[in-house]
MIDOSE-1310 file (N, C-alpha, C; in nm, 2 decimals, decimal comma, always signed):
residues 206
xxxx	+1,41/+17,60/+8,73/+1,30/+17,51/+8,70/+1,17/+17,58/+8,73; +1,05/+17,57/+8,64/+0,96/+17,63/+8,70/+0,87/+17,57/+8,80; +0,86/+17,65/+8,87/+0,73/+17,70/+8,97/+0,59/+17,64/+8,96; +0,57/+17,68/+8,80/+0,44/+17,67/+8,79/+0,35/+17,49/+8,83
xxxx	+0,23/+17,51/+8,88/+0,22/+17,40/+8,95/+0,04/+17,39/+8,88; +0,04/+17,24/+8,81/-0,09/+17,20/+8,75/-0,20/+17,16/+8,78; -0,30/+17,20/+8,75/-0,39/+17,13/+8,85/-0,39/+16,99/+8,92; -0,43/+16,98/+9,03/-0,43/+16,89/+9,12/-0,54/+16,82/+9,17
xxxx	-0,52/+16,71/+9,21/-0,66/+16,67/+9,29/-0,63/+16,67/+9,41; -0,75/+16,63/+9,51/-0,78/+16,64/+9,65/-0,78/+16,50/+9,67; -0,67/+16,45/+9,79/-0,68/+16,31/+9,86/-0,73/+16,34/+9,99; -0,74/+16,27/+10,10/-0,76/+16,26/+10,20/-0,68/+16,25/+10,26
xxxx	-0,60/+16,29/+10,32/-0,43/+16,28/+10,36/-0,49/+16,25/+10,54; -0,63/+16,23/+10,57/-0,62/+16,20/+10,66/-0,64/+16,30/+10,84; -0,63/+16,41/+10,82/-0,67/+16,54/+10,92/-0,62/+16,64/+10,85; -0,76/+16,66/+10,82/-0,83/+16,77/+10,72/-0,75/+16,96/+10,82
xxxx	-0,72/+16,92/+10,90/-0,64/+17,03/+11,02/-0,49/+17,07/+10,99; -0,44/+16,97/+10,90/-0,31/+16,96/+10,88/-0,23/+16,91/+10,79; -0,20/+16,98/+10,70/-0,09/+16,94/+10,53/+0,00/+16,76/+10,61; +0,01/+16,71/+10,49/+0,10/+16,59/+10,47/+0,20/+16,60/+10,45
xxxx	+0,30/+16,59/+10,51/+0,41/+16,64/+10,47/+0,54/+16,51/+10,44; +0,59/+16,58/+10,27/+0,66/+16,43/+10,25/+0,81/+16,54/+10,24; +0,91/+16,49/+10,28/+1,06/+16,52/+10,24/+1,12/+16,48/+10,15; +1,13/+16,54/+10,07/+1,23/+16,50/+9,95/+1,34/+16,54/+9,94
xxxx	+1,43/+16,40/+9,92/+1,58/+16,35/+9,94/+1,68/+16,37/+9,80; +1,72/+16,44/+9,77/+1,81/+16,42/+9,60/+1,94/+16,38/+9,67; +1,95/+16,21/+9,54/+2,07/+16,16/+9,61/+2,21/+16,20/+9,53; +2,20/+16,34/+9,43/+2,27/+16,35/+9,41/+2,28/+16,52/+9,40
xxxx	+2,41/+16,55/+9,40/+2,45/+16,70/+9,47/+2,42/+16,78/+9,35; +2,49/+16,75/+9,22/+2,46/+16,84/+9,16/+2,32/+16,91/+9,11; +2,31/+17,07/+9,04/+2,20/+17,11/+9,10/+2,12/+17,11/+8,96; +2,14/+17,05/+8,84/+2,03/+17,04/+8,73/+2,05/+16,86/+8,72
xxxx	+2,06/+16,81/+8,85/+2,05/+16,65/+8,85/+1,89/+16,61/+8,78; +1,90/+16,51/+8,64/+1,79/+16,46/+8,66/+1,68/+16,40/+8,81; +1,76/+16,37/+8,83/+1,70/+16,32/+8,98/+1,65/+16,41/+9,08; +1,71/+16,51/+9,11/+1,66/+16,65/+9,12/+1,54/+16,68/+9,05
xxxx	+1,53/+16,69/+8,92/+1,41/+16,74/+8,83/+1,31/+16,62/+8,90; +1,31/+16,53/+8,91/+1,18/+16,44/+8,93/+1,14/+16,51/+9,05; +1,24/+16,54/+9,16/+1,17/+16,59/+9,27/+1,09/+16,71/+9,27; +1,11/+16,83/+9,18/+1,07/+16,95/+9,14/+0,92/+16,88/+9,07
xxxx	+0,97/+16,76/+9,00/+0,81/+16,76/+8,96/+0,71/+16,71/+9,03; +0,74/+16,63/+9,12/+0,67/+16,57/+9,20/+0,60/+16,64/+9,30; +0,67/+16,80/+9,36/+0,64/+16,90/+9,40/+0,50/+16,95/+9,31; +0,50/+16,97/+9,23/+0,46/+17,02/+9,18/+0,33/+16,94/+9,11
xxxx	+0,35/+16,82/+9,15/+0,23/+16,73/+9,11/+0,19/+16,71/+9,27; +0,23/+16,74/+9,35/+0,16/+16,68/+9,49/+0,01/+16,74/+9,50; -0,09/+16,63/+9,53/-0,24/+16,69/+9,56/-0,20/+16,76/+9,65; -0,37/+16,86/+9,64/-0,40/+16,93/+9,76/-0,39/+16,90/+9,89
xxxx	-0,31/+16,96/+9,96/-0,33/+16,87/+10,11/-0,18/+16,81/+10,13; -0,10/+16,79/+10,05/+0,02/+16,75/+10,09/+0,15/+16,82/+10,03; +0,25/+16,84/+10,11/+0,33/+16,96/+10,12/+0,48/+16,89/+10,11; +0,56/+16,91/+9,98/+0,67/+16,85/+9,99/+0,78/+16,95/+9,99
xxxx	+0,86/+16,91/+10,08/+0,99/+17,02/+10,08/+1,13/+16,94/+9,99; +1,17/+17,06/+9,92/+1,32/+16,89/+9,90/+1,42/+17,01/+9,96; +1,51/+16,90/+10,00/+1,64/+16,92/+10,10/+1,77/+16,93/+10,00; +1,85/+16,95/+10,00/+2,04/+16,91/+9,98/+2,07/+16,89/+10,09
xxxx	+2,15/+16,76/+10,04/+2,24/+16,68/+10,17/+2,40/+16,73/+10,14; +2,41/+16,88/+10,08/+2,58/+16,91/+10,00/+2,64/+16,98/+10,18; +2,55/+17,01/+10,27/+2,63/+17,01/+10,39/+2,64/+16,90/+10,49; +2,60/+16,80/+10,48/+2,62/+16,67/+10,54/+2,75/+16,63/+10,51
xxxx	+2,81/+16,63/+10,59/+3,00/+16,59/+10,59/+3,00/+16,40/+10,59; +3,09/+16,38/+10,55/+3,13/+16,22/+10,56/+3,09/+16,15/+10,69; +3,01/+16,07/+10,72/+2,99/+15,97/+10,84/+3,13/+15,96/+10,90; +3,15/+15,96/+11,04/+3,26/+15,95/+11,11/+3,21/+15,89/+11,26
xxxx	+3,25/+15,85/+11,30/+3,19/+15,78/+11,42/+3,27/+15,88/+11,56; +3,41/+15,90/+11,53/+3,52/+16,00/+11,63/+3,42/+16,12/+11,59; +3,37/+16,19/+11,49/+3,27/+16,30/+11,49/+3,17/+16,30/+11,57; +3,08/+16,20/+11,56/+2,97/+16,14/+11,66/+2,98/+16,15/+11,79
xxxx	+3,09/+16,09/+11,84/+3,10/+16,10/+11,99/+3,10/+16,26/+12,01; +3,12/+16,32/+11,95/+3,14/+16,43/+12,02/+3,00/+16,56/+11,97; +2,93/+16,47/+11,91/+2,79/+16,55/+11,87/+2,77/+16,55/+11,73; +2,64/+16,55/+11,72/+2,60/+16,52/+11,60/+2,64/+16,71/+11,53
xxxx	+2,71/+16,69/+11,36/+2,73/+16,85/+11,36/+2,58/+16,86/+11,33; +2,57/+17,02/+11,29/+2,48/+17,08/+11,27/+2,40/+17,08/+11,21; +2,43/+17,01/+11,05/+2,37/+17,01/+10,94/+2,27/+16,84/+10,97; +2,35/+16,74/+11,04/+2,30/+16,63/+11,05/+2,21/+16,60/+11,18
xxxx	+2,20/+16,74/+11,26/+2,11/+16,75/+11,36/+1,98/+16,80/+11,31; +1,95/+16,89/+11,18/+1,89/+16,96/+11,12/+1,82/+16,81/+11,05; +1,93/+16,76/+10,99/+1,85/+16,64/+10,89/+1,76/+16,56/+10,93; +1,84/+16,51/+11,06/+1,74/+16,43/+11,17/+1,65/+16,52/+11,17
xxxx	+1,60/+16,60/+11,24/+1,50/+16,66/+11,28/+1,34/+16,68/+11,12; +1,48/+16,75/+11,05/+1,33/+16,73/+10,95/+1,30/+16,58/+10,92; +1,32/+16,49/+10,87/+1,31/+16,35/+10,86/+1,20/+16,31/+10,99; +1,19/+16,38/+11,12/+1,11/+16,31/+11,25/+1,02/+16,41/+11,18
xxxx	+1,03/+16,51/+11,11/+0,86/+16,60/+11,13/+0,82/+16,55/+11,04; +0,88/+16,50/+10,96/+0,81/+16,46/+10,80/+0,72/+16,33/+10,80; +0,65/+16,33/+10,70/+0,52/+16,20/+10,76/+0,57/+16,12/+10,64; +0,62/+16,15/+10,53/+0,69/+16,02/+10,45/+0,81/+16,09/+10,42
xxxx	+0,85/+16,00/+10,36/+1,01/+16,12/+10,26/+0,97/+16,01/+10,10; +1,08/+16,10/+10,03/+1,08/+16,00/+9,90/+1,19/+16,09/+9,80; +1,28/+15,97/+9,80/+1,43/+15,96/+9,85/+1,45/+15,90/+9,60; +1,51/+16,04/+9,54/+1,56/+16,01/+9,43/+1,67/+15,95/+9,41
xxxx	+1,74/+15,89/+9,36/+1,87/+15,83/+9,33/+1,95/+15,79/+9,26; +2,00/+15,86/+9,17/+2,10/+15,82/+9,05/+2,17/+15,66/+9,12; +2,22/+15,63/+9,00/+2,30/+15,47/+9,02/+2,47/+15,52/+9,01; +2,53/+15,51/+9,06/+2,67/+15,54/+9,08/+2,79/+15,38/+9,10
xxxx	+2,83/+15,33/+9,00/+2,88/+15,24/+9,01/+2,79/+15,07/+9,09; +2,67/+15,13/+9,04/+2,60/+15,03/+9,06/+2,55/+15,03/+9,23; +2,53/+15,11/+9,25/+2,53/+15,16/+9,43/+2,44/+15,30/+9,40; +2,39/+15,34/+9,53/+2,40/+15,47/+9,57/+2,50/+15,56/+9,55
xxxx	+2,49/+15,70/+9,54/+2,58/+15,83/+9,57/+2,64/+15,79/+9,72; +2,80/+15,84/+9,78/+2,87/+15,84/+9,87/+2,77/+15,96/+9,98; +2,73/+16,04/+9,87/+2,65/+16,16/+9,98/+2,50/+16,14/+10,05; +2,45/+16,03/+9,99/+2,33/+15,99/+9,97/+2,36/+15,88/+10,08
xxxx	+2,41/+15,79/+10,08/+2,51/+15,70/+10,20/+2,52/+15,81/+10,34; +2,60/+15,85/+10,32/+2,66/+15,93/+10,41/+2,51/+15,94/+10,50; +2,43/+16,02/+10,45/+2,33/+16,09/+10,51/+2,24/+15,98/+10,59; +2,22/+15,89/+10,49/+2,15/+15,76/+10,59/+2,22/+15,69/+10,69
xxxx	+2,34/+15,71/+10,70/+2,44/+15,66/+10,79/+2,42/+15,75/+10,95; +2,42/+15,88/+10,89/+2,39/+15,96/+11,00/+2,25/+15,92/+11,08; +2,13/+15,92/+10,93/+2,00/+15,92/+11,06/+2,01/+15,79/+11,12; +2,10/+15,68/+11,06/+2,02/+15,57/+11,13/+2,13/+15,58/+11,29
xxxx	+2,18/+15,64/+11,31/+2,26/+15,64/+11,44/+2,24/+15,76/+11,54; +2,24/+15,71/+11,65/+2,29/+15,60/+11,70/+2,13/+15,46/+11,68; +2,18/+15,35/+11,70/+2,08/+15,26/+11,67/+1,96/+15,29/+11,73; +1,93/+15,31/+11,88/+1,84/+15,31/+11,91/+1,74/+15,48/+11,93
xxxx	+1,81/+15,49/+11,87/+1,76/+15,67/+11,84/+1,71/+15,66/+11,65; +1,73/+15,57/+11,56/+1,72/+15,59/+11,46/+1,59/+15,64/+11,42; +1,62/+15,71/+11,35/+1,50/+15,80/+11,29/+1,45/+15,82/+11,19; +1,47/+15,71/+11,09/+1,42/+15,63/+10,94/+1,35/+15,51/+10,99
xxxx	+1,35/+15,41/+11,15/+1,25/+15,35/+11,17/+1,14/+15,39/+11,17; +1,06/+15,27/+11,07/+0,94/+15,31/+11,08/+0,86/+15,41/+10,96; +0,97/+15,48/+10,93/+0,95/+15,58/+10,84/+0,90/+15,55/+10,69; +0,76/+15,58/+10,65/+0,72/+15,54/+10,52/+0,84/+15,59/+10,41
xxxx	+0,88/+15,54/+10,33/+0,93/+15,58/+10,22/+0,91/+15,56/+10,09; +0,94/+15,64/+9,98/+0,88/+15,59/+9,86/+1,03/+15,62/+9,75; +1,08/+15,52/+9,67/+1,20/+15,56/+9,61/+1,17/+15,56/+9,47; +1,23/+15,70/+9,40/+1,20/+15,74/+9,26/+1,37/+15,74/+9,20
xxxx	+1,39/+15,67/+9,08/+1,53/+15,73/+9,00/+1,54/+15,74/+8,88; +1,61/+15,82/+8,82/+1,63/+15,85/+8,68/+1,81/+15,83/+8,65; +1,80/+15,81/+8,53/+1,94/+15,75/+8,45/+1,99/+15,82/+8,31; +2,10/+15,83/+8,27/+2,05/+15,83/+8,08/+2,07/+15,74/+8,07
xxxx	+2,12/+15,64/+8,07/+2,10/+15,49/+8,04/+1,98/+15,43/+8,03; +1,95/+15,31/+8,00/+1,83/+15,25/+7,95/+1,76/+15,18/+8,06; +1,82/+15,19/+8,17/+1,75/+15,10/+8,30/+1,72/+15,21/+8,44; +1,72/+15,30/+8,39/+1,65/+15,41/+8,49/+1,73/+15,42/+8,61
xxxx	+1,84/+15,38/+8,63/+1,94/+15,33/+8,82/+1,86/+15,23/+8,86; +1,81/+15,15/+8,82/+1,78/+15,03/+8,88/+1,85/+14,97/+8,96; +1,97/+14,95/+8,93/+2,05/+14,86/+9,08/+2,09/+14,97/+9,20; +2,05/+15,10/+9,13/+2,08/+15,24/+9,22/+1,93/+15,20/+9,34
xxxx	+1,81/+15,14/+9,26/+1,71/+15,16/+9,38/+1,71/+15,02/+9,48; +1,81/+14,91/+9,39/+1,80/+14,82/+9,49/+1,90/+14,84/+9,60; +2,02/+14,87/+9,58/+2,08/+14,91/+9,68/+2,05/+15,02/+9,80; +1,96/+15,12/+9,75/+1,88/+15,18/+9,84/+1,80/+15,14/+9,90
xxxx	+1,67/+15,03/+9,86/+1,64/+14,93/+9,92/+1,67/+14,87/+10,03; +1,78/+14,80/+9,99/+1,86/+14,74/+10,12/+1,91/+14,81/+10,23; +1,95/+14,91/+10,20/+2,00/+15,01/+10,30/+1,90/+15,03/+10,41; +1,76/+15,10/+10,32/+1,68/+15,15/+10,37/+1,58/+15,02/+10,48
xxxx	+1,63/+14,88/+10,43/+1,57/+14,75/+10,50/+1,59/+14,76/+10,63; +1,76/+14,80/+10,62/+1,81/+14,76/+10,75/+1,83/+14,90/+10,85; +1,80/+14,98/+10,80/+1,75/+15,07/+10,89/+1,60/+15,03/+10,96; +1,54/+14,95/+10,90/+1,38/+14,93/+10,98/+1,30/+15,02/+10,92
xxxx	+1,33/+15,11/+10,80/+1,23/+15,19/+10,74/+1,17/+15,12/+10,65; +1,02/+15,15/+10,64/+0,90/+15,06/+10,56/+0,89/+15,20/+10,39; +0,98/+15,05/+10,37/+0,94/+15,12/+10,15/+0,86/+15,06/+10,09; +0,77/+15,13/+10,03/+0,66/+15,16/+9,93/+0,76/+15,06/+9,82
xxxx	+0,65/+14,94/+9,82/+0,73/+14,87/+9,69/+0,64/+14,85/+9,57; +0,54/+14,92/+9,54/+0,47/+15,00/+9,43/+0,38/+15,08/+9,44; +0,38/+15,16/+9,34/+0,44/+15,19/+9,18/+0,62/+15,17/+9,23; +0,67/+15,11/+9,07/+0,81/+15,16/+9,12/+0,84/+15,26/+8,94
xxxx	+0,89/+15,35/+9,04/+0,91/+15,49/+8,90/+1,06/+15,45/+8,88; +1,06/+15,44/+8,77/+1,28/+15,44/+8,70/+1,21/+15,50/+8,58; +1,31/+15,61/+8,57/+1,28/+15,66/+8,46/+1,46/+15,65/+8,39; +1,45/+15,58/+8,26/+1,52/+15,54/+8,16/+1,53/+15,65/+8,07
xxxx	+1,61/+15,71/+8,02/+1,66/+15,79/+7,94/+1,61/+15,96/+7,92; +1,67/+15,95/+8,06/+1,63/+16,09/+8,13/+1,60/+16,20/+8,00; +1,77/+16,17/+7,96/+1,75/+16,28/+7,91/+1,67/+16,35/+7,82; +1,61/+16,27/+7,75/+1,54/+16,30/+7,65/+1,41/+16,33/+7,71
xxxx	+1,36/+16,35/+7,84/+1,21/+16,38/+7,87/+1,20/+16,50/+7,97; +1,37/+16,57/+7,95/+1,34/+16,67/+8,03/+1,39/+16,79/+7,92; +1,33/+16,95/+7,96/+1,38/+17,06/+7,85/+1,50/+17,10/+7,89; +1,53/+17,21/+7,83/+1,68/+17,29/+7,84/+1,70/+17,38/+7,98
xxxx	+1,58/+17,38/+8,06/+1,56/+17,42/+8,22/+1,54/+17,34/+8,31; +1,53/+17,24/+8,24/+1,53/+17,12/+8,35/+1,41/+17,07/+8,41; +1,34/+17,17/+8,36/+1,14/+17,07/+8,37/+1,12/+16,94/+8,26; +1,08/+16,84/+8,35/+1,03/+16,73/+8,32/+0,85/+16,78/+8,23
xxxx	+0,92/+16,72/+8,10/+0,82/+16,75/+8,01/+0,71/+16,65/+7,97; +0,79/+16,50/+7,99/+0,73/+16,38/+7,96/+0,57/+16,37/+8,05; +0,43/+16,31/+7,97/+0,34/+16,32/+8,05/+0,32/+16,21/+8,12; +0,36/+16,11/+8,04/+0,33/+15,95/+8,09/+0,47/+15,94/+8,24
xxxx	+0,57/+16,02/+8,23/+0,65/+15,96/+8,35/+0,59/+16,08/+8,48; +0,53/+16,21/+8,40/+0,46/+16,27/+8,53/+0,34/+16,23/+8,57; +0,24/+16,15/+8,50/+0,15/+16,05/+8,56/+0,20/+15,96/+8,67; +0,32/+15,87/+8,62/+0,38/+15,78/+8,70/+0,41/+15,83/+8,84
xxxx	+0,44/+15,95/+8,85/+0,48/+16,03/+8,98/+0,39/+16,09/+9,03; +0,27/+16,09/+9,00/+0,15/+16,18/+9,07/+0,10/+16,02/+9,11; +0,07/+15,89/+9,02/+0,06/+15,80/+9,14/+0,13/+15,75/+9,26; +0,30/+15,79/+9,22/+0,34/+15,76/+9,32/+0,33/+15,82/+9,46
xxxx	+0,32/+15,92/+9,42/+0,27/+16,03/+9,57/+0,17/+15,98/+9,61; +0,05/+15,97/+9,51/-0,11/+15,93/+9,58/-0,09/+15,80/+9,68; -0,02/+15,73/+9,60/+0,03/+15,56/+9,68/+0,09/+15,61/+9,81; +0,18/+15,65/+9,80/+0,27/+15,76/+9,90/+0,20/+15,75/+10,00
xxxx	+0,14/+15,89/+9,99/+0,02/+15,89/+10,06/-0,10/+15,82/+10,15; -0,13/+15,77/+10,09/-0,25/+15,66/+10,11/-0,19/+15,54/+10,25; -0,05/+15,47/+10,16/+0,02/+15,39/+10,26/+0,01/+15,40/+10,37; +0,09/+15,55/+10,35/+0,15/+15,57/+10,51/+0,04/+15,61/+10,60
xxxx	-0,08/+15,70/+10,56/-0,17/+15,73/+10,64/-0,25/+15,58/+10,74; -0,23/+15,45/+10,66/-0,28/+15,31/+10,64/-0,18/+15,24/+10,78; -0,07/+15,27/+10,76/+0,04/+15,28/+10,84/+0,03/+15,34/+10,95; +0,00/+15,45/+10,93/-0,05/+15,52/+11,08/-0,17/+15,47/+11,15
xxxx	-0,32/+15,46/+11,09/-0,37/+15,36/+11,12/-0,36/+15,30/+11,18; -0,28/+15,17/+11,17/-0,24/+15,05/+11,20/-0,14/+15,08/+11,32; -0,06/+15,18/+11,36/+0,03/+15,19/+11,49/-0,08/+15,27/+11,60; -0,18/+15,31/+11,60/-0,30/+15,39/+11,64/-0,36/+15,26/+11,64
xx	-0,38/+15,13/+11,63/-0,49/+15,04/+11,65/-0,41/+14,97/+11,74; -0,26/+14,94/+11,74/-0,22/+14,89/+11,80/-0,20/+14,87/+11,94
C-alpha cells in the first residue's frame, strides 16, 4: 500500500510539545483486509500533530484464564502496554457472522483483564468498518460497541464510518481510492481527536 501521504491540516491536539497518538487495531488478520486498507488510510490522512501506529493482533493467542494465572504472555503484555501509551485507538472491524473476528475478541478479552487493572477503561475510542456487502459490518460495529461498553471504554458515537462495498473503492494494491469515504475518515480522526483531548480536559478539571 502506499506510503504516500496528502496534504494535511493542523489541529490542536492540545500540547504543541507532543504528537497525539491514536493506535490502530485491524480486527481482522489477513493482510490486504479491507479493513486494514481503512487504517493505512487513515494514517495517512492523520493531521499534523497526530501519529498513528497500526498494530496485528496475529500473535495474540486465544484468551485462557489457566494462561493468565501464570502471566500475561508476551505479545499481550506488549498489547497492554501500547494501548496505556496511546491517547485514543481506533479499532477497524469486519462483521464475521454478525459479531466481531474471534482474534479481535480475543485481544479485548486480554486488555480488559484482570478487571481492576483494565486498560481500555476510560480509553477514547473511535470504531471504523468496511464490508463487500451493502451494510458496511454494521452489526460487526454494534457488537463492538457493546463489548467495548462493558469494558468502561468511552466510544466516539459520531461520525460513524461503514463503508459498504469495499470492494469497489479500493485499487489492485489496496489503496483506498474513494474521495468521499477518505473525507469521511479525515473527519473521523479530527472528531477523534478533538473528543478525547475534551476528555482529558474534563478528568484534569475534575
Amino acid at each position: 500500500m502506499s506510503d504516500a501521504r496528502p496534504m494535511t491540516r493542523t489541529i490542536d491536539t492540545g500540547n504543541c510539545s507532543r504528537r497525539f497518538k491514536i493506535l490502530a487495531i485491524p480486527g481482522s488478520l489477513r493482510r490486504q483486509s479491507y479493513n486494514r486498507g481503512l487504517l493505512e488510510a487513515a494514517r495517512q490522512l492523520a493531521p499534523v500533530g497526530v501519529e498513528m501506529q497500526i498494530i496485528d493482533l496475529a500473535e495474540i493467542p486465544h484468551f485462557n484464564s489457566d494462561v493468565e494465572e501464570q502471566g500475561d504472555p508476551a505479545a499481550v503484555a506488549l498489547f497492554k502496554e501500547q494501548i496505556r501509551r496511546a491517547d485514543a485507538l481506533l479499532i477497524a472491524t469486519p462483521e464475521y457472522n454478525s459479531s466481531i473476528p474471534g482474534a479481535l475478541k480475543d485481544a479485548l478479552d486480554w486488555a480488559s483483564r484482570p478487571p481492576a487493572e483494565c486498560v481500555l477503561r476510560g480509553k477514547p475510542v473511535a470504531i471504523i468498518s468496511a464490508s463487500p456487502g451493502q451494510f458496511g459490518a454494521v452489526r460487526g460495529q454494534r457488537a463492538l460497541r457493546q463489548v467495548l461498553d462493558h469494558t468502561g471504554a468511552r466510544v466516539l458515537a459520531v461520525p460513524e464510518v461503514l463503508v459498504a462495498r469495499a470492494g469497489e473503492l479500493f485499487d489492485e494494491a489496496g489503496t483506498l481510492q474513494d474521495e468521499e469515504t477518505r473525507a469521511r475518515i479525515r473527519a473521523l480522526i479530527e472528531a477523534l481527536v478533538t473528543w478525547s483531548r475534551s476528555h482529558r480536559a474534563e478528568l484534569v478539571a475534575a
